[in-house]
C-alpha positions as CSV (number, residue, x, y, z in Angstrom):
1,X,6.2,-3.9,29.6
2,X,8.2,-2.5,26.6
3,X,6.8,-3.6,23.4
4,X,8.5,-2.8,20.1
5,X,6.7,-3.5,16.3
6,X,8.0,-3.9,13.0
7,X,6.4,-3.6,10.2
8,X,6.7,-5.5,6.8
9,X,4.5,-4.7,3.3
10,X,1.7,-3.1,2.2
11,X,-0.9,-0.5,3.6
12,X,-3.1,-3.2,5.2
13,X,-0.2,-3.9,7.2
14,X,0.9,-0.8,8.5
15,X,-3.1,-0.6,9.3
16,X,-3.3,-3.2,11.4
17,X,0.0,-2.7,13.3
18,X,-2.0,0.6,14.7
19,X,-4.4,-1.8,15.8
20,X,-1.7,-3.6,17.6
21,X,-0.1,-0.6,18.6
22,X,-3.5,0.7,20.2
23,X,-4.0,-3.2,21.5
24,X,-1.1,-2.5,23.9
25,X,-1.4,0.9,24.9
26,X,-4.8,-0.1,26.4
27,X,-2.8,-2.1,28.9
28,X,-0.5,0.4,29.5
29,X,2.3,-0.8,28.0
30,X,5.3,1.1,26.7
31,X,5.8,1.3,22.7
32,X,9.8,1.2,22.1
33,X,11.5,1.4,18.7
34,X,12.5,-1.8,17.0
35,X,15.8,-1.1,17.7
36,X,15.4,-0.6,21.4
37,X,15.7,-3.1,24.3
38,X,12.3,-4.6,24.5
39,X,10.3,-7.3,26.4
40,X,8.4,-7.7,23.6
41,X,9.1,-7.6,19.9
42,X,6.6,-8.2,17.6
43,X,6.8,-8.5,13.6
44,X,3.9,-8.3,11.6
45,X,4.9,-10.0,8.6
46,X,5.1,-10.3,5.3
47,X,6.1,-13.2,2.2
48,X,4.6,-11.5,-1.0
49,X,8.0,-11.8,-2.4
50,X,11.7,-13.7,-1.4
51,X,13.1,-11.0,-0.1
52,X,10.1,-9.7,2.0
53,X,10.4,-13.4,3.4
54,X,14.2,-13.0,4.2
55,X,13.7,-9.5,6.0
56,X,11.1,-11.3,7.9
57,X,13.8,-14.0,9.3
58,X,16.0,-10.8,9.7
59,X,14.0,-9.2,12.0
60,X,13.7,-12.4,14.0
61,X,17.3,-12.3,14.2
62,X,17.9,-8.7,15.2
63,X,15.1,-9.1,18.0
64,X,17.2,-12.3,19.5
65,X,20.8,-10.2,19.3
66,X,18.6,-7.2,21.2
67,X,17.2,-9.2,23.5
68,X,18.2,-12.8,23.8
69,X,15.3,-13.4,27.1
70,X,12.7,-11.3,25.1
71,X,9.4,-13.0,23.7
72,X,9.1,-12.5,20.1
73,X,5.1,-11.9,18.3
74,X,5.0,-13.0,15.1
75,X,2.1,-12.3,12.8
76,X,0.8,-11.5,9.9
77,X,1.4,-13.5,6.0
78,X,4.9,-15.2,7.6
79,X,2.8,-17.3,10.1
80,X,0.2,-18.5,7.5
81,X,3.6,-20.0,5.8
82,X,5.2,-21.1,8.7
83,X,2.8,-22.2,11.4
84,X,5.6,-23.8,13.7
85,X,8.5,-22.9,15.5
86,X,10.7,-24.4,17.3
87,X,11.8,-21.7,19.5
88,X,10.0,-20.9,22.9
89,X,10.5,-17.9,23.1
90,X,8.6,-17.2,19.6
91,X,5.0,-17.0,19.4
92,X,2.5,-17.6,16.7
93,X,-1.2,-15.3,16.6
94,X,-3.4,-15.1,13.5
95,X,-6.3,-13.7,14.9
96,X,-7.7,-9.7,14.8
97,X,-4.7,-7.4,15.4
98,X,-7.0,-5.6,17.6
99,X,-6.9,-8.4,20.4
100,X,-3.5,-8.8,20.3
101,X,-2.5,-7.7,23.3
102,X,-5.1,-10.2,25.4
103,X,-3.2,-13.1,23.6
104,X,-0.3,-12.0,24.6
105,X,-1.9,-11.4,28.1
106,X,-3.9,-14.1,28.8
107,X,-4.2,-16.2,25.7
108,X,-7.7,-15.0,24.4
109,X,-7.9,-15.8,20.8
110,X,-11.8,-15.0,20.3
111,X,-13.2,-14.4,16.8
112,X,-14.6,-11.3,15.9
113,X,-15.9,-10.0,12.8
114,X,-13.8,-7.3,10.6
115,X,-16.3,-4.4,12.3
116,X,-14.2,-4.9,15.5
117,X,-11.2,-3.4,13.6
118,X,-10.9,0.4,14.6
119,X,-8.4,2.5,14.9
120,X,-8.5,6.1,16.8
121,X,-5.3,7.7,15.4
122,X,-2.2,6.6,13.4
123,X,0.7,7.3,15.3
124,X,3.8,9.8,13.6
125,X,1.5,10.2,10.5
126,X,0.0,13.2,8.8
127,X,-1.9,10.9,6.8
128,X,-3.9,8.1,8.5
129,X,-4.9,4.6,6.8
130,X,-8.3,3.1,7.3
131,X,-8.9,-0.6,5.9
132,X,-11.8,-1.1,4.4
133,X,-11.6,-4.8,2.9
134,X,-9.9,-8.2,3.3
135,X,-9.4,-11.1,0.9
136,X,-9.0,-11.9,-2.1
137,X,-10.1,-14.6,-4.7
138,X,-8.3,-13.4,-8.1
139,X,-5.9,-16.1,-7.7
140,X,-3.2,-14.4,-10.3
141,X,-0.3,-16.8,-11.2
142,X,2.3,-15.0,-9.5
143,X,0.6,-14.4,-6.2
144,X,0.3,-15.8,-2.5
145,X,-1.8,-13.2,-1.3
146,X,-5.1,-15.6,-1.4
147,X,-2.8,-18.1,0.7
148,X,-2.0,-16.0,3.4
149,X,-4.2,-13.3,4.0
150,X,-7.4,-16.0,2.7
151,X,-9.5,-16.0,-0.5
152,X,-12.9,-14.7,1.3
153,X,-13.7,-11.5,0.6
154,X,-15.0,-9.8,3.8
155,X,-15.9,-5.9,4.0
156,X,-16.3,-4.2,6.8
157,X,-19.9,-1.7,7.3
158,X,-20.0,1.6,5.8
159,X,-21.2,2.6,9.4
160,X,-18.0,1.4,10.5
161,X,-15.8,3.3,8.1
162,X,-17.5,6.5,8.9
163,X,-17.5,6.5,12.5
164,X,-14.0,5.6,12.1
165,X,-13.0,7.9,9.6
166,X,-15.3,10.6,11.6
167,X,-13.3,10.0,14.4
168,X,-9.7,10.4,12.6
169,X,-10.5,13.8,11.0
170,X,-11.9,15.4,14.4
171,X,-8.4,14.7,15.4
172,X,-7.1,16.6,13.0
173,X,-6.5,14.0,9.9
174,X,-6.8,16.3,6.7
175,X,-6.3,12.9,4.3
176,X,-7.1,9.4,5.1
177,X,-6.1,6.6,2.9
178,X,-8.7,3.4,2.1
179,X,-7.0,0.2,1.6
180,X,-7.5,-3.7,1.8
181,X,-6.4,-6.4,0.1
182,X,-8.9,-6.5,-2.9
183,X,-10.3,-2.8,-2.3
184,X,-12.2,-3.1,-5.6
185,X,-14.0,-6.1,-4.2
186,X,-15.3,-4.2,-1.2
187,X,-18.9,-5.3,-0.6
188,X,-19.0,-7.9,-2.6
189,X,-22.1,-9.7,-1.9
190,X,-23.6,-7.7,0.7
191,X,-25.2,-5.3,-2.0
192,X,-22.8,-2.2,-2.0
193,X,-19.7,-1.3,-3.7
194,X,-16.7,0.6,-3.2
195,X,-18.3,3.9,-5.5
196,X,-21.7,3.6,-3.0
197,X,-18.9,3.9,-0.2
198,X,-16.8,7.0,-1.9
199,X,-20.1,8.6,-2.5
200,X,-20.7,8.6,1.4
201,X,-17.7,9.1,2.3
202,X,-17.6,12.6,0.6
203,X,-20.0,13.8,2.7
204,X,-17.8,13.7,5.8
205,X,-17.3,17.3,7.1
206,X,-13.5,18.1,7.5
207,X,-11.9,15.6,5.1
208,X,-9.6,17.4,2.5
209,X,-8.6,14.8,1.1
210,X,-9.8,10.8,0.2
211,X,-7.3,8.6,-1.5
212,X,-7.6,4.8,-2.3
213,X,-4.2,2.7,-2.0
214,X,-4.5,0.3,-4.7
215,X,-6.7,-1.2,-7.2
216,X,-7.4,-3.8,-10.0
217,X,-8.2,-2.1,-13.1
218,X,-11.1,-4.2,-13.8
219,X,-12.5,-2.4,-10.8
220,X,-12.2,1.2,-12.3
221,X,-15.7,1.5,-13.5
222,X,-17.5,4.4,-15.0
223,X,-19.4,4.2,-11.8
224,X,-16.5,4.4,-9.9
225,X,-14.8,7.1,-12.0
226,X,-17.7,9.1,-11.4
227,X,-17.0,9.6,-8.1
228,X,-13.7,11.0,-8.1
229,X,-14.3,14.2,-7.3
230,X,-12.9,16.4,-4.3
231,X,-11.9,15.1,-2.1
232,X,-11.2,11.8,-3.9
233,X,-7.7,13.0,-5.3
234,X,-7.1,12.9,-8.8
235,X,-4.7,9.9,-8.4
236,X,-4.9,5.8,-8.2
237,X,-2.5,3.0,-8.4
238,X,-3.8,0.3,-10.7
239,X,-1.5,-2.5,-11.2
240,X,-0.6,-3.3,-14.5
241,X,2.2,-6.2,-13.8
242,X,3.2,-6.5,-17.5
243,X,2.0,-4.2,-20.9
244,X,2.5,-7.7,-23.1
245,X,-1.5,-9.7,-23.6
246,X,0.3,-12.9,-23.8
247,X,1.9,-12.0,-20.6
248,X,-1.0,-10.8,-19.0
249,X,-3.0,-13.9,-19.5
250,X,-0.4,-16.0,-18.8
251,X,-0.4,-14.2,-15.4
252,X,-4.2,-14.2,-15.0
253,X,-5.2,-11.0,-14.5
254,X,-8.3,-11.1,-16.4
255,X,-7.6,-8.0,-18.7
256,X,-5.4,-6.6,-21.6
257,X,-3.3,-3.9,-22.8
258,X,-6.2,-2.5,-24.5
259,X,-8.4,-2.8,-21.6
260,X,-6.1,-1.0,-19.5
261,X,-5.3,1.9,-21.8
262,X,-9.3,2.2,-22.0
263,X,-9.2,2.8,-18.3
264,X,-6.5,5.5,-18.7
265,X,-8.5,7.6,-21.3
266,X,-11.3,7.6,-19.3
267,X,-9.6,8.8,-16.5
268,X,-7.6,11.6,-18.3
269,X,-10.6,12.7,-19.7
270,X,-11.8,13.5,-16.1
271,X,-8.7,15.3,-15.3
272,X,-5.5,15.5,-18.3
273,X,-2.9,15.2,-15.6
274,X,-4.9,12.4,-13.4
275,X,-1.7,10.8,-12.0
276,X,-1.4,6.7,-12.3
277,X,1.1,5.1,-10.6
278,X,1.6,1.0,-11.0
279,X,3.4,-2.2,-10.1
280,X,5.2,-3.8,-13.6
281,X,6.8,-7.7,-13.1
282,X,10.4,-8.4,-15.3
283,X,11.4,-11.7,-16.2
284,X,7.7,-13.9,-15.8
285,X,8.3,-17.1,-17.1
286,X,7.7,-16.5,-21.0
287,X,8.6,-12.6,-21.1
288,X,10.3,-12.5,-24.4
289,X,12.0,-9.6,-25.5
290,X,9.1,-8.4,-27.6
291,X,7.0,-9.0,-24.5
292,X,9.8,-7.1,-22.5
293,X,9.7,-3.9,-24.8
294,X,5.7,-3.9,-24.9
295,X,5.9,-3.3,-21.0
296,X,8.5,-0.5,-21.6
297,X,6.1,1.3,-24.7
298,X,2.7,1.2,-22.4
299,X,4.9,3.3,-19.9
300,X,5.5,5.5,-22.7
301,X,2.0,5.7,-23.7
302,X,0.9,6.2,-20.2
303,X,2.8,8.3,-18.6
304,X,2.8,6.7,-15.3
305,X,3.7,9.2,-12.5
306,X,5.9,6.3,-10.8
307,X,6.6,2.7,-11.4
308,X,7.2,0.3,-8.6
309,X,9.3,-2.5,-10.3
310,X,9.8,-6.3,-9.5
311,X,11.7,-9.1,-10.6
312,X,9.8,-12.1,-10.9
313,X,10.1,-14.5,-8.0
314,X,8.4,-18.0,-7.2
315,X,5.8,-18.3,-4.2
316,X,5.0,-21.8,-3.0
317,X,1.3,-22.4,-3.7
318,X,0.9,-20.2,-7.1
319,X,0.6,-21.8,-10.3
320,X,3.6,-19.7,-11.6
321,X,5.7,-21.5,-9.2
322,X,5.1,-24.7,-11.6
323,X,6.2,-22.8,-14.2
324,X,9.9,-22.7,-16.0
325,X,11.9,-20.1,-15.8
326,X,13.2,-18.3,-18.8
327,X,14.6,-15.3,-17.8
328,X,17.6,-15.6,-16.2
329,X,18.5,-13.5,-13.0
330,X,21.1,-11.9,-14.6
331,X,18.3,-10.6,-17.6
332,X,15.8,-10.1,-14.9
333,X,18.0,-7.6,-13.8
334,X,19.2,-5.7,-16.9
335,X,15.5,-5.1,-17.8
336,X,14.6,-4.1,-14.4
337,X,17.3,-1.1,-14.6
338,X,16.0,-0.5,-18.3
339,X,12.4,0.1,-16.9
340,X,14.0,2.1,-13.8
341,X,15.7,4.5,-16.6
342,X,12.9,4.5,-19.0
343,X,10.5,5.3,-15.7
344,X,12.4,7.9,-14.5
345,X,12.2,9.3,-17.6
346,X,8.5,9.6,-18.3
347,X,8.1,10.6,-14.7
348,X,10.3,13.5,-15.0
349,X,7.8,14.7,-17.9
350,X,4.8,13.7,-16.3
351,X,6.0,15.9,-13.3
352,X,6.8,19.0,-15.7
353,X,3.0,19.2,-16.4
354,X,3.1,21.0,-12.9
355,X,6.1,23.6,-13.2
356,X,5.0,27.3,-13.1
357,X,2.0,25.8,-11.4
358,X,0.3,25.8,-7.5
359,X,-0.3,23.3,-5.5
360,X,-1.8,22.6,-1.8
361,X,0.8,20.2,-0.3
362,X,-0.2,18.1,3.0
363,X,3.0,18.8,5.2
364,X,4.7,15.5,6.6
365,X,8.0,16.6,8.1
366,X,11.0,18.8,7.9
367,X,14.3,17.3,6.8
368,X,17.5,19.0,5.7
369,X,16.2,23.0,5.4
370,X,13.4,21.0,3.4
371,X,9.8,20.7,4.6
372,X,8.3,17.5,2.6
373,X,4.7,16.5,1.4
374,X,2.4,15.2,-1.0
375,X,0.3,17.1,-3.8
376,X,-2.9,15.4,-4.7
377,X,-1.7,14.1,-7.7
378,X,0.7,12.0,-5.1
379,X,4.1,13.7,-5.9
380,X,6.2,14.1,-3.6
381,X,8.2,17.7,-3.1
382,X,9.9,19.7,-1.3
383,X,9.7,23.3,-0.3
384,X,10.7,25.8,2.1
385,X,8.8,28.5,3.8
386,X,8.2,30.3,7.4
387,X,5.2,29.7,9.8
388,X,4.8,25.7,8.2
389,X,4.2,22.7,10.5
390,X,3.1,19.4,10.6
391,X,-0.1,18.4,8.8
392,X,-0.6,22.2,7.6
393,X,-2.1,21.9,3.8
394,X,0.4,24.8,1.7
395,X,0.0,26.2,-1.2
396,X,3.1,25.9,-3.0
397,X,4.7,27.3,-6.0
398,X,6.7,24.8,-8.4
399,X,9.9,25.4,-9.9
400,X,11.5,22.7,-10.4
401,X,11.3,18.5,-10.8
402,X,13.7,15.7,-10.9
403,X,13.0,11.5,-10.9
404,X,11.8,11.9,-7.3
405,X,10.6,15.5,-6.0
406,X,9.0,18.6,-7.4
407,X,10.7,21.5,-5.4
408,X,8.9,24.8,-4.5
409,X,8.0,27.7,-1.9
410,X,4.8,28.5,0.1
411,X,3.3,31.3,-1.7
């Protein structure tokens, strides 16, 4: 059987569609591109914002025009909106990713615990994912996520991650990447934490490099911070969502400007050029203008090394979607591209820090006379060289940055 995947949002996702992938491979199936002719498509899904949702029902679409007799999987946060459908040929699974393929089979939908989630490689990447955590209870205004991938937080065994993580780096994995969907909150209530974990996890023999996907910056403890050493890289994405208190409260997140800009000193003081990146929302119901240019000075004051930017949009379920709107879409959208040009600004200076400088770059392909990878500090650049492949770690020379690469040559 030929069985394509898609894959929709964040780095839990792209996780759990190895599972899938591995699932079906087991039984011998064939993996095929999305765009191929398929017997079986499947989407793993996600709703975390409108147009997420709409690429979602695009997929669907572009999996009937391939292949009008094909069966079509759908999983992941879609479903947990949309339990029904009302065409045959498209089926519904919320269980582990890992037992996919015995649904599909022979309609098994046993429960098993997050421990039975592992993964032995992560196919076409030099850098493989490894989730750690699942749930969420923070409940911020704006935000589904405890709606469709649940509100309990459940942590898989540290005995798990290393034998899993074990087993990625014998195969050759210089950097694996921890994620979930509250990583802070791993081991809540079962007595650990996610700095007992990183302390562990350090010890493995083989990893270069340890880097965690996303986290709340209520999470980023001294404890915590303490254990960024190598091969934790000198690099985390902490969501900030808005730099305005009145905002930020509004929105729930359970911290202010002040408390955020506490967390960046401490982590500069580890490392000066300790690299933050973030998530910022435009147009929350009761962004004034003042509140508008108080998000665009704490990117100032930061520095962030990149900015992922969102217009605000309502989820069913979340308080915010009570709430009136008084941004317009039209304003939502001005500020958005004055963030963009006031991000790509401070990134471009953030990124200067490193000109003149070395740098050991994980290798992840070759495009256009340009070999590309990642730095530690999670910059992307480009470089050229002779004798390079795949998943080599180079040390580079840097010459050069714009908004999106630093550019260079293997010395």
């Amino acid at each position: 059987m030929k069985v394509a995947i898609s894959t929709l949002g964040c780095k839990t996702n792209q996780y759990e569609s190895e599972l899938i992938r591995e699932s079906f491979l087991k039984n011998k199936d064939l993996i095929v591109g999305f765009k191929d002719f398929a017997d079986l498509y499947i989407i793993n899904s996600c709703v975390v914002t409108n147009k997420a949702e709409a690429e979602t029902r695009k997929l669907i679409s572009e999996a009937v025009n391939k292949n009008p007799d094909a069966k079509i999987l759908l999983t992941g946060c879609f479903v947990s909106l949309h339990q029904n459908s009302q065409n045959e040929n498209i089926l519904i699974y919320t269980g582990r990713k890992n037992k996919i393929a015995d649904f599909y089979s022979n309609g098994i939908t046993e429960s098993e615990n997050i421990d039975s989630e592992k993964i032995t490689t992560f196919a076409n990447r030099t850098r493989a994912i490894v989730k750690i955590e699942e749930g969420c209870d923070n409940f911020c205004a704006y935000c589904i996520v405890p709606f469709v991938k649940g509100k309990e937080v459940k942590s898989k065994s540290r005995e798990v991650i290393i034998d899993e993580i074990k087993q990625l780096v014998n195969r050759g994995y210089k950097e694996i990447v921890l994620t979930g969907t509250e990583i802070g909150k791993y081991g809540e209530g079962k007595g650990t934490n996610i700095a007992i974990l990183l302390k562990q996890l350090k010890q493995i023999e083989g990893l270069e490099r340890l880097r965690i996907s996303s986290i709340h910056p209520s999470h980023v403890t001294d404890e915590f911070i303490e254990e960024i050493e190598t091969p934790v890289v000198p690099h985390l994405h902490i969501s900030l969502q808005s730099g305005d208190n009145k905002v930020l409260k509004k929105m729930n997140r359970g911290y202010t400007r002040e408390g955020f800009l506490k967390v960046v000193g401490k982590l500069r003081k580890k490392d000066k050029n300790f690299s933050i990146s973030t998530d910022l929302i435009v147009g929350f119901p009761g962004e004034t203008e003042d509140a508008f240019f108080n998000s665009i000075n704490i990117i100032r004051e930061v520095k962030f090394s990149k900015v992922h930017i969102f217009r605000f949009s309502k989820r069913p379920y979340t308080p915010a979607f009570f709430m009136k709107e008084t941004v317009s879409e039209n304003l939502k959208k001005i500020r958005a591209q004055r963030l963009k040009e006031v991000t790509d600004a401070e990134r471009i200076g953030f990124k200067k820090r490193f000109l003149g400088k070395t740098a050991k770059v994980l290798i992840e392909n070759f495009t256009n006379d340009y070999y590309e990878g990642f730095t530690p500090y999670y910059l992307r650049i480009k470089l050229k060289g002779d004798n390079i492949k795949t998943g080599d770690i180079v040390d580079t020379f840097i010459e050069k940055v714009d908004a999106e690469y630093l550019y260079g040559y293997k010395i």
